[in-house]
C-alpha positions as CSV (number, residue, x, y, z in Angstrom):
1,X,122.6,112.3,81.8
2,X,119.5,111.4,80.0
3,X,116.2,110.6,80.9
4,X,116.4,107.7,78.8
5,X,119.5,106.6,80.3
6,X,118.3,106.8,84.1
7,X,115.1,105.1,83.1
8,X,117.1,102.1,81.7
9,X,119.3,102.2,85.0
10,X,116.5,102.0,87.3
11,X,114.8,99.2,84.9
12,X,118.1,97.3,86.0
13,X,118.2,98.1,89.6
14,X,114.6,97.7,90.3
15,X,115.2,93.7,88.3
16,X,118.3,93.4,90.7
17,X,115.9,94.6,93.8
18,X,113.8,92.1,92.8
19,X,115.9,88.6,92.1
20,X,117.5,89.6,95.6
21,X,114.3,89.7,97.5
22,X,112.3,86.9,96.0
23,X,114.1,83.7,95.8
24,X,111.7,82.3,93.1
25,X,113.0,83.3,89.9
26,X,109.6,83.1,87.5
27,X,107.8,84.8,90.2
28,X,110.7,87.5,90.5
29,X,110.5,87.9,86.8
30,X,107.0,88.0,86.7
31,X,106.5,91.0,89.2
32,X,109.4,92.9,87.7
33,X,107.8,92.3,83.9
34,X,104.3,93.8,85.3
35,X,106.0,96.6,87.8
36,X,108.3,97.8,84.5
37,X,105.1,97.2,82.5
38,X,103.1,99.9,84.7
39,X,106.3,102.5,85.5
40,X,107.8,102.8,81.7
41,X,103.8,103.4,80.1
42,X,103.5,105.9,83.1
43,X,107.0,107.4,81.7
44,X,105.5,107.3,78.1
45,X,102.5,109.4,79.5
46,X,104.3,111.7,81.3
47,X,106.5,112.3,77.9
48,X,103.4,113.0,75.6
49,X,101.2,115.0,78.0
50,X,103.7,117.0,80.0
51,X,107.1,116.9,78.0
52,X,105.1,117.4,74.7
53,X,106.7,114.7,72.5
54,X,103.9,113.2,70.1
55,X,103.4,109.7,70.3
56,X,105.5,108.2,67.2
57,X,108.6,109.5,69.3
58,X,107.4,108.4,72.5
59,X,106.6,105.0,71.3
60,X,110.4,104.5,69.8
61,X,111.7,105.7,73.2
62,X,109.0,103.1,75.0
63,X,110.1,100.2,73.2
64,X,114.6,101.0,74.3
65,X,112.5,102.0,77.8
66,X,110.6,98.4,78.5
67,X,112.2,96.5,76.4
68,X,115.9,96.5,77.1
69,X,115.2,95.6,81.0
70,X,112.5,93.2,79.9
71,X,115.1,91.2,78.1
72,X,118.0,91.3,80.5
73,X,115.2,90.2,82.6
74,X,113.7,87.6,80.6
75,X,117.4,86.4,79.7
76,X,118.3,86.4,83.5
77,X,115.1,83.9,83.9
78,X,116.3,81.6,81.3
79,X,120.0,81.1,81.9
80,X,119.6,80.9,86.1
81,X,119.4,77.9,87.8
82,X,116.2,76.5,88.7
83,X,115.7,76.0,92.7
């Protein structure tokens, strides 16, 4: 399996972590918005400085990386039920 593809699955399960222990949707989508903010820009680090991809690929990858949870996240905010 890829990289990229176990970083998009733990996007999702650390979102799911989150709605299920914070009953406050915004909040919840918040903290998981600035958590996936920190961990996928560590990931894009790790990738040019250790893996030795330059940064035009890494910032390709990035944007799949943060940006796919990000909007089942953001999406997840929007259609839920407000409390």
């Amino acid at each position: 399996m890829s990289h990229t593809a176990i970083m998009l699955m733990a996007g999702i399960a650390l979102l799911i972590a989150i709605r299920l222990t914070i009953s406050d949707g915004a909040r919840a989508t918040r903290l998981f918005l600035l958590l996936w903010l920190v961990v996928s820009i560590g990931n894009l680090l790790v990738g040019i400085f250790y893996a030795g991809y330059g940064w035009a690929e890494e910032a390709v990858v990035w944007l799949l990386v943060f940006g796919a949870p990000a909007g089942i996240a953001l999406a997840t905010a929007r259609i839920s039920p407000r409390a």
